[in-house]
N, C-alpha and C positions, 0 to 999 in steps of 0.2 A: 215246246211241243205245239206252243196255240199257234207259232206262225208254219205249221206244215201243212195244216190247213185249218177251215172254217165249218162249225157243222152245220150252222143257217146256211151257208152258200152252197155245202153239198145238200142238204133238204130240198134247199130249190131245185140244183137242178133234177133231184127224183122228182119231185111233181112235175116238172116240167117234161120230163119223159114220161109221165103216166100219163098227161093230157095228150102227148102228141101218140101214145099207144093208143088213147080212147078214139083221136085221131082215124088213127091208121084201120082202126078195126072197125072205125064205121063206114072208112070209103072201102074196106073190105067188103064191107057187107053189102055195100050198094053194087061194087062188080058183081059180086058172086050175084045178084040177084038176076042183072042184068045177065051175066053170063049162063045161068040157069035156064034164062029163055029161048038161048042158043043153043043149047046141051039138049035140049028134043027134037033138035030138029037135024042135028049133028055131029054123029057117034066120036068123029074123029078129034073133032073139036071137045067134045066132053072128055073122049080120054087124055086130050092135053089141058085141061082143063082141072082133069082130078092129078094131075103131077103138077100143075100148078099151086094146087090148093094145099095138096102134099107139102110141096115147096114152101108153099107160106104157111104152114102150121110148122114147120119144123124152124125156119126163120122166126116165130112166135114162139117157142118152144124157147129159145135160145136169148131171145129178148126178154123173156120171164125169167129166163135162167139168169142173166145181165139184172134184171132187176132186184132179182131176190140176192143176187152176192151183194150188190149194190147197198141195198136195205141191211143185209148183214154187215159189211163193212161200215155202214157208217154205224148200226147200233154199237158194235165193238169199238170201233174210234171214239164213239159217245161215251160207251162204258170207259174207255182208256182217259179220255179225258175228265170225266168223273173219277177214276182213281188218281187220276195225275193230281186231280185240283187234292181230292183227300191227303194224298199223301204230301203234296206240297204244304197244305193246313198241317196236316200231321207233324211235317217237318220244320214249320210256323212255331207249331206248339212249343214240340220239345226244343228248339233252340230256344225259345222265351221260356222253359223249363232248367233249362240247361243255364243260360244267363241266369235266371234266377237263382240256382241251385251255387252259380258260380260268387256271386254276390253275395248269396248266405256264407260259404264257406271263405269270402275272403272279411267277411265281417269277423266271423267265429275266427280267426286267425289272426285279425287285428286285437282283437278282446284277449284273444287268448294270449297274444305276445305283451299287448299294454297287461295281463295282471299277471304274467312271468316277470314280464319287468320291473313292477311293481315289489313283486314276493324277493325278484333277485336284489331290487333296493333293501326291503326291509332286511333280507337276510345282511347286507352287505353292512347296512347299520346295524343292525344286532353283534356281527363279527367285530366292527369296528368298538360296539361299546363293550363288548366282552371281551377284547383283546385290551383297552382300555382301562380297565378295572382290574386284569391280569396282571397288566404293567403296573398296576398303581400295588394292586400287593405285593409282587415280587420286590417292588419298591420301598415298599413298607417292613418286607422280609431281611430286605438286605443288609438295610440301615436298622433293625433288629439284631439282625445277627452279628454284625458291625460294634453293635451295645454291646453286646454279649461276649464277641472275642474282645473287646477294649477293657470291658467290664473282667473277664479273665484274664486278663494280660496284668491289668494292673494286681487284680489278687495275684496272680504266679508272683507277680516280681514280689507284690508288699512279703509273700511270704516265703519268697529267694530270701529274700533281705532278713525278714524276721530270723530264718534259716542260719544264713550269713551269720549275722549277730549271735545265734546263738551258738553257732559251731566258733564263732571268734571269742566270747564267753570261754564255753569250755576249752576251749585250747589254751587260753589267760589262766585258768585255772590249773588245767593239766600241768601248765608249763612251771605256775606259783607253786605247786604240791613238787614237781619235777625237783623247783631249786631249792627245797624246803628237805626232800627224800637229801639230796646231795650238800646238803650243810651239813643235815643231819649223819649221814654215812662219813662225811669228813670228820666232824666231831668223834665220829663211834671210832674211827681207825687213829684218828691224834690222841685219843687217850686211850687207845689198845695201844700204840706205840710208846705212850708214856710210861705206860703199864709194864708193857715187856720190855723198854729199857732200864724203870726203876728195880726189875726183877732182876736185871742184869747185872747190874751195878749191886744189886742188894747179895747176887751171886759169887761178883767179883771179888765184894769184900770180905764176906764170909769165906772163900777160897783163899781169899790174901792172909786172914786171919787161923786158917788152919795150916797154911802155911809156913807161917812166921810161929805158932806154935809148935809144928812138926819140928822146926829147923833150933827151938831154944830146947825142947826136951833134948834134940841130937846132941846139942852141945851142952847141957850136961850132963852126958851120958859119958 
C-alpha cells in the first residue's frame, strides 16, 4: 500500500495549491479593484463584469470543492494507512504470538512424547520383569509338579509291587490250603473206599457164610 502513494508528497502538493489559491485570489482582487473603476463609468462592462465575477466565484466554488475532497482523500488515505501500519503490527504480533504459541506447543509435545516414552520403557521393563518372575515360577511349578508326579509314580509302583507281592502271597497260600483241602479230600475218599470195600468183603463173607450154612442144614435135611 506505501508504494500507491506518499502522504508528505500529497501534503505538499495541497500547500502548494493553497499558496497558488492565495495566489489567485489576490491578483483577483487586484482586477476586481481595478475593474471596479471601470464599472462606474460603464454599465455594459459591469454587467459583463458581474458574469465574470459569477464565473469566478463559481470556478472558486469548485476549487474549494477540489480542495476539500483533496483534504478529505488524503485524511482517509492517512487514516488507511495508519490502519494498514496497525494491522500490519497487529498482524506482526499475533504471528510472533502464533510462533510462539507454536513453539510452546511443540516443546509440550516433545516433553510430552520423551515422558510417554519414558512411562512406555518403564512399563515395557516392568512387563519384561513380571513376565520374568512369571517364567521363573511356572518353572518352579513345573519342576514341582515333576517331584510330585515322580514322587507318585514311584509310590503307585512301590505299592503296585507291595500289592503285587501280596496278592502273590496270598495266591501261595490259597493255592498251599488248595493242595492241603485236596490231600486231605483224597485221604477222606481212600479211606471211605477202604471202608466201603472192607464192608464189602466183610459182606461177602458173611453171605458166603450163610450160604454154605444154608446148603449144610439142606443137606442134612
Amino acid at each position: 500500500m506505501a508504494d500507491e502513494f506518499d502522504i508528505d508528497d500529497l501534503m505538499a502538493e495541497l500547500e502548494l495549491e493553497d499558496d497558488l489559491e492565495a495566489q489567485l485570489k489576490a491578483e483577483e482582487e487586484a482586477f476586481l479593484a481595478a475593474e471596479l473603476a471601470q464599472l462606474e463609468s460603464d454599465p455594459a462592462l459591469a454587467a459583463e463584469l458581474a458574469e465574470k465575477r459569477a464565473a469566478e466565484s463559481l470556478k472558486l466554488k469548485i476549487e474549494e470543492n477540489k480542495r476539500r475532497a483533496a483534504e478529505k482523500r488524503a485524511r482517509e488515505e492517512e487514516e488507511q494507512m495508519a490502519k494498514y501500519v496497525e494491522e500490519e503490527k497487529a498482524s506482526e504480533n499475533a504471528e510472533a504470538a502464533m510462533k510462539e504459541r507454536i513453539a510452546r506447543r511443540k516443546a509440550e509435545l516433545a516433553a510430552k512424547k520423551q515422558a510417554e516414552e519414558e512411562a512406555a520403557m518403564n512399563q515395557y521393563a516392568q512387563e519384561e520383569a513380571a513376565a520374568a518372575e512369571a517364567a521363573r515360577v511356572m518353572a518352579e511349578r513345573i519342576e514341582a509338579r515333576k517331584r510330585e508326579l515322580a514322587e507318585k509314580k514311584a509310590q503307585e509302583e512301590a505299592e503296585a509291587m507291595n500289592k503285587y507281592a501280596q496278592e502273590e502271597a496270598a495266591a501261595a497260600e490259597a493255592a498251599r490250603v488248595m493242595a492241603e483241602r485236596i490231600e486231605a479230600r483224597k485221604r477222606e475218599l481212600a479211606e471211605k473206599k477202604a471202608q466201603e470195600e472192607a464192608e464189602a468183603m466183610n459182606k461177602y463173607a458173611q453171605e458166603e457164610a450163610a450160604a454154605a450154612e444154608a446148603a449144610r442144614v439142606m443137606a442134612e435135611r
